[in-house]
N, C-alpha and C positions, 0 to 999 in steps of 0.2 A: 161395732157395726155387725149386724144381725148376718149372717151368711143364709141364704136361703135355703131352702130343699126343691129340687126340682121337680116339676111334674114328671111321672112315669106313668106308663103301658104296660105294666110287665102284667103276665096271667094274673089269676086270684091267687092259684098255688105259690106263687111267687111272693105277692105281696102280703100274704099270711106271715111269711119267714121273711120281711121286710120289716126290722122295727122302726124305721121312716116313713117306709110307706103306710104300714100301721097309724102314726102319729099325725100324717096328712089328710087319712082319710076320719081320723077322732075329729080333727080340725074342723075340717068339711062337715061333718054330723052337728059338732059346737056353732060352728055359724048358720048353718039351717034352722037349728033347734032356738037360737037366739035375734035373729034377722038384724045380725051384725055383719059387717064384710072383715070384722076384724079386731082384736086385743093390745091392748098397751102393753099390761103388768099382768103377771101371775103373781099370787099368794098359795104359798104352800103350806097348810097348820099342820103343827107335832100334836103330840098327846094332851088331852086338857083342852087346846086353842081355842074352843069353840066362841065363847065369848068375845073371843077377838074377831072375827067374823061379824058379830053383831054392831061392834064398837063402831067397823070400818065404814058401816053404811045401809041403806035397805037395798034389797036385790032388787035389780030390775026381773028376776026371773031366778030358779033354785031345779039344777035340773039332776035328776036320780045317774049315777055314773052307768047303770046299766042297759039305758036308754040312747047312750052314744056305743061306736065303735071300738072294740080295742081294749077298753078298761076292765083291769081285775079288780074284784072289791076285794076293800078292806076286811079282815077278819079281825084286828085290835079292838081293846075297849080304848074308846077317846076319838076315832075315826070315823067318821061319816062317809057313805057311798056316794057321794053328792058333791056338785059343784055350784059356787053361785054368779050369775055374771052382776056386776054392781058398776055405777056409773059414777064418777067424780067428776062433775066439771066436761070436759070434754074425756078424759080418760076412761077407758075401758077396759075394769079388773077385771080377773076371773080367782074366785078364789076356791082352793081346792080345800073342803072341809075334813080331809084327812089324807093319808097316803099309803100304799103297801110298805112293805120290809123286805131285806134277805131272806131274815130268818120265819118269813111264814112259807119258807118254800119258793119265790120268786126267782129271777133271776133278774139281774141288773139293768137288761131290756125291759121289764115289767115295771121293773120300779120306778124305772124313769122317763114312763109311758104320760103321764101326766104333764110334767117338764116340756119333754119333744112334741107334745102337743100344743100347747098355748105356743111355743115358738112358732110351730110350723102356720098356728092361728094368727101370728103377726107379733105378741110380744115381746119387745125388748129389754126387759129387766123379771127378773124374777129374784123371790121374796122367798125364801127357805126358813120356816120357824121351827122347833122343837121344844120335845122336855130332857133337859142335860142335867147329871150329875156333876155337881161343883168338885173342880180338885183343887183351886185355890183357895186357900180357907178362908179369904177375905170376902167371900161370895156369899152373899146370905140368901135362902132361900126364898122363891117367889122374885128374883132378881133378873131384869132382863140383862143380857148380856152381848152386845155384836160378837159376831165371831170374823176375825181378822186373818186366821189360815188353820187348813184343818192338819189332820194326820191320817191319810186313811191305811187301816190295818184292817178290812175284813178281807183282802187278797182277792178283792175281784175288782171289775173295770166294767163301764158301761160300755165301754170302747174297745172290748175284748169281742174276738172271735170276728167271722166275714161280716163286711159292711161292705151296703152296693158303695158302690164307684163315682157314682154322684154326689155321694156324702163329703165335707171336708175330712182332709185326711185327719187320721186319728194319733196322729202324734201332737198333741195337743197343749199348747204352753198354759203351764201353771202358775207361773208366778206372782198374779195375782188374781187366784178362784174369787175372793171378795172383795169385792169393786172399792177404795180409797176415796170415788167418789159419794159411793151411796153412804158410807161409813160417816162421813164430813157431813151429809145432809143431815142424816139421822141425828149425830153429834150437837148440830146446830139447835135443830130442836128440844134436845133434853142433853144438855154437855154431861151430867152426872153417869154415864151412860160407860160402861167398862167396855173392852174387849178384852178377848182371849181366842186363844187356840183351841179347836173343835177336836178331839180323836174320835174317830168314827170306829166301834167295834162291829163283830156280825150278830152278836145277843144269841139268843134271848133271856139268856142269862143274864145278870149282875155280876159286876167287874171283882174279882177278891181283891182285897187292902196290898199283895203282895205284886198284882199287878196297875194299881192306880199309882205305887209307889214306880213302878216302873214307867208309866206313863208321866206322869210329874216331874222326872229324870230326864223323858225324850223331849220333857216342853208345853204337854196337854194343860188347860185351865178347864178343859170341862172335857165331859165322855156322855158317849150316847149311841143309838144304833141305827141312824140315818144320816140325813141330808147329803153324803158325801156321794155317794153316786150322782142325785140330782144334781149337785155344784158341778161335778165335771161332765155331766151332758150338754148342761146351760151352757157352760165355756166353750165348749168344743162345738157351739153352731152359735158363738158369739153374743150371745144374752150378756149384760149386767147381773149382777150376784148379790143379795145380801141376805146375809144369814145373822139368823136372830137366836139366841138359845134364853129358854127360859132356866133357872137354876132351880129344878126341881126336889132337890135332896142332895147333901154332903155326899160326897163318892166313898165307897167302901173303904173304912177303915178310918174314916173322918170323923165318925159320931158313933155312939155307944145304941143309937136306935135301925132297927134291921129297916132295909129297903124294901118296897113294897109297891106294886104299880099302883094301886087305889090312892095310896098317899102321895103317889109320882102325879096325878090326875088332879087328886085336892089342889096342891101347892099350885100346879100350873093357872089352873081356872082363877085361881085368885089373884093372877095379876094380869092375866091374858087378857082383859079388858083397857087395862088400862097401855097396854100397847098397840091393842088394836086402835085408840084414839092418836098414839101416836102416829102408826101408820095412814090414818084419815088424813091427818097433815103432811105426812112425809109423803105420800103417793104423788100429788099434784107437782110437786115438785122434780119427780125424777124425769 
């Protein structure tokens, strides 16, 4: 069940250092700008995605992130400043064509400005993709991957520091970040379909062989430097979860070839397509 956000009054000065109120007013800006009263599903794409976006459907409309409230652009290569709103049926996606990081200097309210925003626009499930370095060796590259529970180690929280009072409290049950039901949908659709465990690093760096080895010991099947903020925003105002990782290279120390983001971009794009078709079918359904 979606927990709301409640209308507030507070000053501008206030609602600046509001990242809720932030989030309601991007809301408010997305449905002016789209003459929707409101969103199903958010789609979030990692590095490469972009074909997936294409897969899902024609936009009803593709609007610049700088033209709404609130939003930082992206600085990555594979990230688009832009959101597109797309229609399935009755459903009404928004799919975010890229997303910030920690490591471009943000903080965990910025990153998860996108997320608190379609919620606060009315969606109920969100859709988290990425490009992950494989620590299973049985994961071959170009592979999409559910991810069934993360590990977060960049040591922050989106749910750190003051949150108005309106907000649900911030002690927030984890136990299951990705939804068992969105998993089974997916599953249904392509049963060849792996999970694994997500570790969330702060980047931007690549992982050394010395510590994927130690990641692989705590339980990780893939590493990367997102989604985990966004999963625990989504949870903590009640959204559904599914996290998607795509296996865009062996993780350090797995293969005799260096890591390189351009070939993190190649590998992704060439399979991004063919999930974003699954996602065209799996949407309708959540």
């Amino acid at each position: 069940m979606i927990i709301p956000m409640s209308d507030r009054t507070e000053p501008a000065a206030d609602r600046a250092s509001d990242p809720f109120a932030r989030a309601e007013a991007s809301a408010a800006a997305l449905r002016a700008r789209t003459g929707t009263d409101g969103f199903d599903v958010a789609i979030v794409l990692g590095s490469g995605w972009r074909a997936a976006a294409d897969a899902i459907g024609a936009p009803e409309l593709e609007l610049q992130l700088a033209d709404l409230t609130g939003f930082t652009q992206p600085s990555v290569a594979g990230h688009a400043p832009s959101v597109r709103y797309i229609k399935k049926g009755q459903l009404r996606v928004l799919v975010y064509l890229g997303r910030i990081h920690l490591f471009e200097g943000h903080d965990p309210h910025r990153v998860t400005h996108g997320v608190r925003t379609a919620i606060a626009a009315g969606c109920r499930a969100i859709v988290l993709t990425n490009a992950a370095g494989g620590i299973d060796p049985d994961y071959a590259v170009g592979q999409p991957v559910l991810i069934s529970d993360h590990i977060n180690l960049t040591g922050r929280s989106p749910l750190s520091g003051p949150l108005p009072a309106q907000v649900p409290s911030r002690f927030t049950d984890l136990t299951e970040v990705y939804a068992a039901r969105l998993r089974g949908l997916a599953r249904e659709l392509d049963p060849s379909l792996a999970e694994g465990v997500y570790a969330g690093l702060p980047g931007p760096h690549f992982e050394t062989p010395a510590e994927i080895r130690m990641l692989r010991t705590a339980g990780a099947d893939l590493v990367g430097m997102s989604t985990v903020m966004e999963a625990i925003a989504a949870r903590h105002l009640g959204a559904e979860v599914l996290g998607i990782s795509m296996v865009s290279n062996p993780a350090a120390g797995l293969s005799a070839e260096p890591i390189d983001h351009q070939a993190v971009l190649a590998a992704t794009a060439g399979s991004a397509a063919q999930v974003g078709a699954l996602l065209a079918e799996l949407l309708p359904r959540i």
